[in-house]
C-alpha positions in Angstrom: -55.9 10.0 54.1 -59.4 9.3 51.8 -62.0 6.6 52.1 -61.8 4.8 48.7 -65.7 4.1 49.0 -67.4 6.9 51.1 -70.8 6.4 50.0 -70.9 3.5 52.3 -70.0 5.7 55.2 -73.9 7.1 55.0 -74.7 3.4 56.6 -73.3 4.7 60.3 -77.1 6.4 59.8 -78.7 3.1 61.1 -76.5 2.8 64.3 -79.3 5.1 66.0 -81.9 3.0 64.6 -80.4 -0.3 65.8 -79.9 1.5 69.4 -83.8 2.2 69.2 -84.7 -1.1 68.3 -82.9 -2.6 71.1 -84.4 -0.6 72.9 -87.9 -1.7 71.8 -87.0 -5.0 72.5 -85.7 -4.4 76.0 -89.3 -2.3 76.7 -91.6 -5.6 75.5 -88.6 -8.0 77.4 -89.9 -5.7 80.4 -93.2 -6.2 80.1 -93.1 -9.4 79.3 -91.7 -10.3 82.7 -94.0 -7.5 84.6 -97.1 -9.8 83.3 -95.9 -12.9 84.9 -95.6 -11.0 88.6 -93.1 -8.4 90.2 -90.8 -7.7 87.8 -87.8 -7.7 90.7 -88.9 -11.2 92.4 -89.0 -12.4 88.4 -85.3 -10.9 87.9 -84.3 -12.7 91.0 -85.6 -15.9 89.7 -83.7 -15.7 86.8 -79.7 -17.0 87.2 -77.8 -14.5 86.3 -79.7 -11.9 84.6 -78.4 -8.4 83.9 -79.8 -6.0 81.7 -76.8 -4.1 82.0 -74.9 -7.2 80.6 -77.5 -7.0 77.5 -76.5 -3.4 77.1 -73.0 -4.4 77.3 -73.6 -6.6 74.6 -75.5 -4.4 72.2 -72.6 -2.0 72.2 -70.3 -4.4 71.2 -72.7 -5.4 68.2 -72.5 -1.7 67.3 -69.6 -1.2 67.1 -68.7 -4.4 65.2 -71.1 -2.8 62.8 -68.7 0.5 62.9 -65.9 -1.4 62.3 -67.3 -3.3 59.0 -69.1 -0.1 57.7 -65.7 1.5 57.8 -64.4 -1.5 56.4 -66.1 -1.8 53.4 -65.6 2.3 53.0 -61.8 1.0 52.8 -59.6 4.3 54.6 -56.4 4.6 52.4 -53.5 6.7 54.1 -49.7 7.2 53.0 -50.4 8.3 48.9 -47.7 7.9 47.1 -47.3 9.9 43.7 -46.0 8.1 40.5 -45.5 9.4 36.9 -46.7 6.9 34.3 -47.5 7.3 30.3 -50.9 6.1 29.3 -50.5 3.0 27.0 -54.6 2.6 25.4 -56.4 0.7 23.0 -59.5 2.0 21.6 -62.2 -0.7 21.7 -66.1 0.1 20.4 -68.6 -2.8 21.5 -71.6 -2.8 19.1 -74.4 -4.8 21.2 -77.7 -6.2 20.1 -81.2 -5.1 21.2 -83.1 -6.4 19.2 -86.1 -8.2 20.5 -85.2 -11.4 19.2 -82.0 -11.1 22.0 -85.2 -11.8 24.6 -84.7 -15.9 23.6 -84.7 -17.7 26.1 -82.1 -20.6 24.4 -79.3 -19.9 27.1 -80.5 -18.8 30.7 -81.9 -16.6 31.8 -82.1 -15.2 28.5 -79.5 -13.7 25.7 -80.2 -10.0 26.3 -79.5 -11.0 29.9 -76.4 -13.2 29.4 -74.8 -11.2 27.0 -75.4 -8.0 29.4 -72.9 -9.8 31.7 -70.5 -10.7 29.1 -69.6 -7.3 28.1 -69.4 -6.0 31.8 -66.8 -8.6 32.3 -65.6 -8.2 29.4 -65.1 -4.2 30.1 -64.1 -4.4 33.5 -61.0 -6.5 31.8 -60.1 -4.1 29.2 -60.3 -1.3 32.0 -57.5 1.4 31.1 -58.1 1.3 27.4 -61.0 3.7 25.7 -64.3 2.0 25.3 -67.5 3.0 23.5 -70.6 1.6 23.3 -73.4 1.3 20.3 -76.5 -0.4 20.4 -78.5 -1.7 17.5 -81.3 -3.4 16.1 -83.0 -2.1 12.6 -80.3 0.7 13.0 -77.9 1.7 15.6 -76.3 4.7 16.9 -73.5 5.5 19.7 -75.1 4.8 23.1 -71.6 6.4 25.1 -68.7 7.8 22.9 -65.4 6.3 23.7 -63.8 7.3 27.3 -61.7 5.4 29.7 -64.1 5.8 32.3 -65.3 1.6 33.3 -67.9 2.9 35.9 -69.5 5.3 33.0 -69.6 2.2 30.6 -71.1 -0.2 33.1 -73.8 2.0 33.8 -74.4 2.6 30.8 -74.5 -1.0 29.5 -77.3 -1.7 32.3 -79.4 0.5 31.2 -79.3 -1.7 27.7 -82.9 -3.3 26.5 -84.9 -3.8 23.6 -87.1 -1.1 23.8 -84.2 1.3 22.9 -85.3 1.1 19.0 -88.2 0.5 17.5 -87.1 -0.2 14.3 -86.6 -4.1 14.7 -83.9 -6.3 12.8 -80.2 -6.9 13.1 -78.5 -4.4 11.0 -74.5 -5.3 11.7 -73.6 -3.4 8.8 -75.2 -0.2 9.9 -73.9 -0.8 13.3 -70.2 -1.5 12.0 -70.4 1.6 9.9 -71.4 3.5 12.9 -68.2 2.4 15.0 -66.4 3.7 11.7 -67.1 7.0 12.2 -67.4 7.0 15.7 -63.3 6.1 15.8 -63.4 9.3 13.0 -65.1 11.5 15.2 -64.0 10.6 18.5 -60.8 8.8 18.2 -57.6 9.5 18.4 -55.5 6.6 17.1 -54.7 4.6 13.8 -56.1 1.6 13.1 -53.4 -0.8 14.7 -54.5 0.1 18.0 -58.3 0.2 17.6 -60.8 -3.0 17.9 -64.6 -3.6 17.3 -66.4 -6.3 19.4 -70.0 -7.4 17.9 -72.9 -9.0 20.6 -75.7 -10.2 18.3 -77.2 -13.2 17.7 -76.2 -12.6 14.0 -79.8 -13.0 12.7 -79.2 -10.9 9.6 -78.6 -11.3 6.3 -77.1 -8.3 5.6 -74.4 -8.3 3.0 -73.3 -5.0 4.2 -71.8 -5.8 7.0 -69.2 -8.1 4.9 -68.6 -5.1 2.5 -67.6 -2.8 6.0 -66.2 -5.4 7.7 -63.7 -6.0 4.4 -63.5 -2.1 5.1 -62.1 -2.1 8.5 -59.6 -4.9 7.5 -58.4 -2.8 5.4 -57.3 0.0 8.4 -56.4 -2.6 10.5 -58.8 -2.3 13.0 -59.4 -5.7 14.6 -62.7 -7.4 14.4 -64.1 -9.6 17.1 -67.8 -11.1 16.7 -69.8 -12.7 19.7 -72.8 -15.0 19.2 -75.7 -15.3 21.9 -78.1 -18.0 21.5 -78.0 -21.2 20.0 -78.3 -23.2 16.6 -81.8 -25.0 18.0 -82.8 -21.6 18.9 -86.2 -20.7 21.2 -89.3 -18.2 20.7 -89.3 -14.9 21.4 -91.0 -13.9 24.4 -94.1 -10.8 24.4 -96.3 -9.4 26.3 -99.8 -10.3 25.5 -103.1 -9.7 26.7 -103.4 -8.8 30.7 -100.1 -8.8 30.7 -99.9 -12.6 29.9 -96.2 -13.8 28.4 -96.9 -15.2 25.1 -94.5 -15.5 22.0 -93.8 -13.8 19.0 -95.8 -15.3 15.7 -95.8 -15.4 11.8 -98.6 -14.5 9.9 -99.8 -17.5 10.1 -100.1 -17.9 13.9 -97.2 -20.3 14.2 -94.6 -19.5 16.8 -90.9 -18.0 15.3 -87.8 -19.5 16.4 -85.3 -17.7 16.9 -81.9 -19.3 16.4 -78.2 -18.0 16.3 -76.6 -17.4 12.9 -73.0 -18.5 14.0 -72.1 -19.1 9.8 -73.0 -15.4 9.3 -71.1 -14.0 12.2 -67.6 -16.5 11.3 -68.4 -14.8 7.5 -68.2 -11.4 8.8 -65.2 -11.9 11.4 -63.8 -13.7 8.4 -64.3 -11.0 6.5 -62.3 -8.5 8.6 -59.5 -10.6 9.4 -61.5 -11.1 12.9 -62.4 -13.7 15.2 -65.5 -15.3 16.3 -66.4 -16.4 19.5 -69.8 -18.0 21.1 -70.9 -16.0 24.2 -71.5 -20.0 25.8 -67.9 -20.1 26.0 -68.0 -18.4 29.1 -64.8 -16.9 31.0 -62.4 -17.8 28.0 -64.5 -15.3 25.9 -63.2 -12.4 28.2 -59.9 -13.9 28.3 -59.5 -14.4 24.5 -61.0 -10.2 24.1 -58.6 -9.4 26.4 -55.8 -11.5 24.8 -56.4 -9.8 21.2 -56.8 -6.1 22.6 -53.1 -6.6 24.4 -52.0 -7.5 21.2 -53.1 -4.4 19.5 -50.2 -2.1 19.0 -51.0 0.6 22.2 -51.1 4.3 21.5 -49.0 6.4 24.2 -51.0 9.3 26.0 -49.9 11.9 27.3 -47.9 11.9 30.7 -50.4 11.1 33.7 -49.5 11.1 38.1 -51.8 8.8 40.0 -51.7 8.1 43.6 -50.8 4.8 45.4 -51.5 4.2 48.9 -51.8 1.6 52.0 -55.3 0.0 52.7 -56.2 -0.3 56.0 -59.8 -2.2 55.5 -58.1 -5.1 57.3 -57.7 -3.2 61.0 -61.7 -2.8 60.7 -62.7 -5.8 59.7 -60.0 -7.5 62.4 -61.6 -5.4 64.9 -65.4 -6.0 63.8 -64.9 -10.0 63.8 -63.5 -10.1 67.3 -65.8 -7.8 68.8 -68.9 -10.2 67.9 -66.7 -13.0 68.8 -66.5 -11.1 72.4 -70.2 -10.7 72.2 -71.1 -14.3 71.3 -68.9 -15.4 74.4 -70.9 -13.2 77.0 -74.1 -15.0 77.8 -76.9 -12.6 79.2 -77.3 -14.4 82.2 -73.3 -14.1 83.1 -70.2 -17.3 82.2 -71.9 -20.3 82.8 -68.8 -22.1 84.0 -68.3 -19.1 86.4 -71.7 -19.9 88.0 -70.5 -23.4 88.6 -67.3 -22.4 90.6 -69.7 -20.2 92.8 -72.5 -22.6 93.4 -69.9 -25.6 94.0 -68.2 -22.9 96.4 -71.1 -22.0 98.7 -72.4 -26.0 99.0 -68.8 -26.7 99.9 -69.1 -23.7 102.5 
């Protein structure tokens, strides 16, 4: 038996403090009804009341909260042990953070949009190695390839483009550096590796064709991303007193930034790639996903994981019907109850 998300078990903390604030609220309910007289003869007045029934009440609010904390912690019992073989891909994403990724062309801005791509798009390659190298003027390995998805999220949201201060969009230097990041840290051939590019290809680095002809040649599978748009937008700074301004020439006239989609198709073309644009949404993920399948998998080593039965369902089951129970009970008793008695004693 194990709680698949225990952290969410430090919640039952606030049980005490919701018992105090209904307790608060029962002290000023008090002497609310002392000012108007005798608190009894007020009581009286009121049809029904109980502040036992209110208690009543409370508790079952509690423990509805119980119930959904432990649902959301998710108890697993009954593991099951299997023997499986590992079947991975090696995939590097090379991301841009450059400042020019701060456009504003597609909402709420590329840097932003493109953040959420490539958690989607590594929650759907989850099970293969992923690394992760961010560039701009240069690049270099941000988190050497692992199979751990929690490791790379975390790491991708910690992405901006204050990372490197040398500014541009070197896709070259950042191609060569997923090159000998597969040499250093990988452990497969070519066939089962992949290199996914998030840029808004505003380069004209004839590099990046030369290593992109380079990794056609090992068969390592090349998959280019745009963010932005052909029309393009400024780039948003930070100017004086903090006031947003945007980025100028020499001149003083505003620079539009726009996406270089011919570059980016040159340089997939180049390594016997694809290209995709970021705006296509979820077939983006699903067309990664489609070409990293496709890659001949490299077999691991033998590996025993555990299944088991979730019983999240009991406690939320139990959590729903106990504030159903507690939106039935009026604090002034059944309504319909008082009726029967009422219509009983003027028939007496």
């Amino acid at each position: 038996m194990q709680w698949e998300s225990p952290q969410y078990l430090w919640l039952l903390c606030a049980a005490p403090l919701i018992i105090a604030a209904f307790w608060f609220s029962l002290q000023y309910r008090k002497k609310q009804i002392r000012n108007l007289g005798d608190s009894r003869l007020v009581e009286q007045m009121i049809p029904g009341y109980s502040s036992s029934r209110r208690w009543f009440k409370m508790v079952l609010v509690l423990l509805a909260f119980v119930c959904f904390v432990l649902a959301i912690s998710n108890l697993r019992v009954g593991s099951k042990r299997h023997k499986a073989i590992a079947s991975t891909s090696e995939v590097m994403i090379c991301f841009d953070v450059s400042t020019s990724m701060l456009a504003e062309d597609i909402k709420p801005d590329r840097l932003t949009r493109a953040r959420l791509q490539a958690a989607s798009i590594i929650e759907a390659l989850d099970g293969n190695k992923i690394g992760l190298i961010v560039f701009a003027g240069n690049s270099y390995v941000q988190m050497p390839l692992t199979v751990d998805t929690r490791a790379a999220l975390m790491y991708l949201n910690t992405l901006d483009t204050k990372m490197i201060s040398n500014q541009g969009t070197a896709i070259g230097d950042a191609l060569q550096t997923a090159l000998n990041a597969f040499e250093q840290g990988g452990s497969m051939d070519g066939r089962s590796r992949a290199v996914i590019v998030i840029t808004d290809g505003e380069t004209h680095d004839e590099e990046a064709l030369d290593v992109a002809k380079k990794m056609a040649e090992q068969n390592i599978h090349l998959i280019t991303v745009g963010a932005g748009t052909s029309k393009g937008a400024p780039i948003p700074v930070i100017g004086r007193g903090s006031r947003k301004d945007y980025k100028k020439d020499k001149e003083g006239n505003i620079v539009l930034s726009r996406l270089d989609e011919d570059m980016l198709k040159r340089i997939a073309s180049a390594g016997n790639g694809i290209y995709l644009n970021l705006e296509a949404g979820k077939s983006v993920v699903q067309q990664i996903v489609k070409s990293v399948d496709a890659l001949d998998k490299e077999q691991d080593a033998e590996f025993e994981y555990s299944e088991y039965n979730q019983h999240f369902q009991l406690f939320l089951l139990a959590g729903i019907l106990l504030l159903l129970m507690e939106w039935i009970i009026s604090d002034r008793g059944s309504l319909w109850i008082r009726k029967i008695l009422n219509r009983e004693n003027s028939n007496g």
